[in-house]
N, C-alpha and C positions, 0 to 999 in steps of 0.2 A: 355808620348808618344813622340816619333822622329820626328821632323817636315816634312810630307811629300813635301818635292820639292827634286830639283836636288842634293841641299851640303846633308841633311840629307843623300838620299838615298847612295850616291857614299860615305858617313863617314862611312857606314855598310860594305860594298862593301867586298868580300873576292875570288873575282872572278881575274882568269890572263887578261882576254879580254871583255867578257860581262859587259857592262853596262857600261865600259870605257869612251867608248862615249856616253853620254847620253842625248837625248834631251828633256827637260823635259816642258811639257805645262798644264795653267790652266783649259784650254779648247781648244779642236781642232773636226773636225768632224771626223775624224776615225786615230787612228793610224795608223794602218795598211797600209791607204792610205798615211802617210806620209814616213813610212818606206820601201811603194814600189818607190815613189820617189827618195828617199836616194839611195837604190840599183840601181835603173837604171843612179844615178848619178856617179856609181861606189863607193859608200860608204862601208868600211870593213867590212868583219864580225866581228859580237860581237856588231855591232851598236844597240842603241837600245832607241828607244820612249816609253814615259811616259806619261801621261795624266793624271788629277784631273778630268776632265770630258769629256763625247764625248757628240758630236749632232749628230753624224750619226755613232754609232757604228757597225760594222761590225759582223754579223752572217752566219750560214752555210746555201745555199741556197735560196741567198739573202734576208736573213730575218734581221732586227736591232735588236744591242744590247743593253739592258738598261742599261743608263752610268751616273747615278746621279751625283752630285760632293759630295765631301766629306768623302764619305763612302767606297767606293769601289778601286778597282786596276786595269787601264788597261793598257796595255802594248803589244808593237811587238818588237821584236828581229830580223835583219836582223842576215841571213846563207848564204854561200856560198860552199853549201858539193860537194865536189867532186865524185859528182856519178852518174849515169843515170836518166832520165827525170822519168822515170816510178818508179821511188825511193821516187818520192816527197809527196807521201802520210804516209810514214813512219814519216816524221819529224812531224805529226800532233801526230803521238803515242807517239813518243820524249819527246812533248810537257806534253800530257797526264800525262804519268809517271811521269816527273820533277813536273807538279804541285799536283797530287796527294801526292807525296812524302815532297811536302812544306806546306802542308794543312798537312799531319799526324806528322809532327813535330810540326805542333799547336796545336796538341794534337787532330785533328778530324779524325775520323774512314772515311775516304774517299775513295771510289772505283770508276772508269770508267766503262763506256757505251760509247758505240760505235755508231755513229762515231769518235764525238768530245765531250765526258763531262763528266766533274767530278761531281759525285754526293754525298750527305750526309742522308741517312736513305730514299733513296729511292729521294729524293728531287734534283735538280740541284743547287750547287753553283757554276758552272766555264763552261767555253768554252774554244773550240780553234780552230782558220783556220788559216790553212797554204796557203799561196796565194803564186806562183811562177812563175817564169819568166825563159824560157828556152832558152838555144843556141845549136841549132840543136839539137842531144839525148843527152844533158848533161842538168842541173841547171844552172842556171846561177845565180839566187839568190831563196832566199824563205824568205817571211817576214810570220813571224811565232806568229801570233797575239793570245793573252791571256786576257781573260778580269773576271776577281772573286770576285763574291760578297761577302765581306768583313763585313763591319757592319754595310748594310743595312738592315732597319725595314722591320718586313715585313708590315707594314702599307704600306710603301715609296711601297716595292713591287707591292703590292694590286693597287696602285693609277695609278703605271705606265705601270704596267702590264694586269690589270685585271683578269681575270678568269685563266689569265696563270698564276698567280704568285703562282697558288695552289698549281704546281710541282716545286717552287722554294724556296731556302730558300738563308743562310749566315752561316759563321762563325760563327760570335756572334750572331745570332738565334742559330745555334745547342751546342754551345757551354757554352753562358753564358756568354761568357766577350769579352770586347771589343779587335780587334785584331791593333797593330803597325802596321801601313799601310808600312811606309818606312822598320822595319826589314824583315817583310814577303816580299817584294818587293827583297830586296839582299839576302834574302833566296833561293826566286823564282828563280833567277838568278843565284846561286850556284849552282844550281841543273837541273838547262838548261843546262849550263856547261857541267856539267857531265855528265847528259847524252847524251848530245852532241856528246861529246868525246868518250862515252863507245858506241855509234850506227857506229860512224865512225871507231873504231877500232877493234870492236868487230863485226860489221855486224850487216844485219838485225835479222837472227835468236835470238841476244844478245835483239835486242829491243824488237821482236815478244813477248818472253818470257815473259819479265818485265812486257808485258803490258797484258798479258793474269793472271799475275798473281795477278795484281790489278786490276783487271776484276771485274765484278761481272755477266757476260752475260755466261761463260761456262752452258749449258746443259739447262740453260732459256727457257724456251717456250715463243716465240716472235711473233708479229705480225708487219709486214713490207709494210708499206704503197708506193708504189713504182708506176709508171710509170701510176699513177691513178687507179690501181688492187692493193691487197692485196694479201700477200703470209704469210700463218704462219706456225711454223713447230719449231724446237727446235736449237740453235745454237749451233754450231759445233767447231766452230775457226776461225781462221785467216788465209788467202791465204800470201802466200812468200809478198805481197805486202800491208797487214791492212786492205784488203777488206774480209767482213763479208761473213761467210760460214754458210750456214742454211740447215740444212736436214728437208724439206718441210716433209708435211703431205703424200703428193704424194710417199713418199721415198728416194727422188732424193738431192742432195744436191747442192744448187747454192750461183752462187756468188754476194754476193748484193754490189753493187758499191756506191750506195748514196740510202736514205729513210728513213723516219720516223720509227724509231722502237720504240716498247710500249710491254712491260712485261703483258701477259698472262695468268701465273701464281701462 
C-alpha cells in the first residue's frame, strides 16, 4: 500500500491542476471548512484538502459525517466555474459522476442517488456537498467536499453510526479487498478533472446526462420526506439545474429542491 499523506498522494498525481496544491492533514474538523477558507483567501482552482481524519465532518443538511482515521478518504476541492449562481448545484452531480466513476474503476458496481450519494447494492458508501460563495449572480468559489468509505468495518460502522450504519457499507465491505487509500485518492482527482472540464465545456446538458446515466432513481418509486409532509410518486428526472422531478401520485410532477428520499419499491 502507498503511504497515505501528502508525497504519496501527489507521487500518483496524473492531474494538470487538481491536487497540485494539496494540503494534506492528520486530522482537522471539516475540510470543507478549511477549503472555504482557502477560497475566500483567494486560493486557485484545483486547490485541494485532504484529511486522515475529521471531527466535525460535514453532511447534507446539516447532518455530520463519519470520519474515522485510518480507513477512509475525505477530501474538498476548491472551483472557481465560471458561470451563474443558480449553476451551483450542478458541481455536486460533477462530483457524483467523477466519484462513481473512481469506485467503478475499483472494480465496484456503484450508482447515485439523488441528492448527494454514491451507493453499493443499495447500501451508501460516499457523499458530497458543494458549499459556495457567490459575487452577485455569478460563483465565486464552490468547495466541493467528498468524503468515501473506504475500508471501513462495518463493526467501526455499527459503533459510530448506530442503527444508521444499516444503509451503509465500504469498498472493502462489498468488495473483499482492501482499497490504496492514496491511489484511489489521485484516481478521485483525475476524474474531478475531467469532469470538471467536460461540465464546463460541454454544459450542463453534458453533465445532466452522465449523471442520469449512473443513476439508479429513473422510474423508482420514491417517497420524499420534505418540508415535514411526505410526497410519493415515481421519479421522473432532473430539471436544467439537478433538482429532483417527481410525478406525484396526484399526477402532477414537481420539483423537489432538498429531502430525504427512500426507494418504495
Amino acid at each position: 500500500m502507498t503511504r497515505f499523506d501528502k508525497a504519496g498522494i501527489t507521487s500518483l498525481l496524473r492531474t494538470d491542476r487538481f491536487g497540485r496544491e494539496l494540503h494534506f492533514y492528520k486530522e482537522v474538523g471539516s475540510t470543507s471548512l478549511i477549503a472555504q477558507e482557502l477560497g475566500r483567501k483567494g486560493e486557485g482552482e484545483g486547490t485541494v484538502v485532504v484529511a486522515d481524519a475529521q471531527t466535525a465532518g460535514l453532511g447534507r443538511a446539516g447532518k455530520s459525517w463519519f470520519s474515522p482515521p485510518g480507513v477512509n478518504f475525505y477530501l474538498s476541492v476548491l472551483l472557481r466555474p465560471p458561470v451563474l449562481a443558480r449553476e451551483a448545484t450542478l458541481l455536486s452531480l460533477v462530483g457524483a459522476v467523477a466519484t462513481t466513476e473512481a469506485m467503478r474503476r475499483e472494480g465496484a458496481l456503484a450508482f447515485i442517488k439523488w441528492p448527494n450519494d454514491v451507493l453499493i447494492e443499495g447500501q451508501k458508501v460516499a457523499g458530497i456537498l458543494a458549499e459556495a460563495d457567490f459575487r452577485g449572480e455569478h460563483i465565486d468559489f464552490v468547495a466541493l467536499g467528498i468524503g468515501v468509505n473506504l475500508n471501513v468495518s462495518r463493526a467501526v460502522l455499527k459503533k459510530g453510526l448506530g442503527k444508521v450504519a444499516e444503509g451503509a457499507t465500504s469498498l472493502k465491505e462489498a468488495m473483499g479487498k482492501e482499497v490504496d487509500r492514496a491511489r484511489f485518492a489521485a484516481s478521485l482527482l483525475s476524474q474531478l478533472e475531467a469532469w470538471y472540464q467536460r461540465y464546463l465545456q460541454g454544459g450542463r446538458d453534458l453533465i445532466l446526462r452522465a449523471w442520469l446515466e449512473r443513476s439508479m432513481m429513473m422510474g423508482r418509486r420514491v417517497e420524499v420526506k420534505i418540508n415535514g409532509g411526505t410526497l410519493t410518486g415515481i421519479v421522473w428526472g432532473l430539471d436544467d439545474y439537478g433538482l429532483l422531478l417527481l410525478r406525484t401520485d396526484k399526477g402532477r410532477v414537481e420539483t423537489i429542491t432538498t429531502g430525504e428520499v427512500r426507494f418504495r419499491d
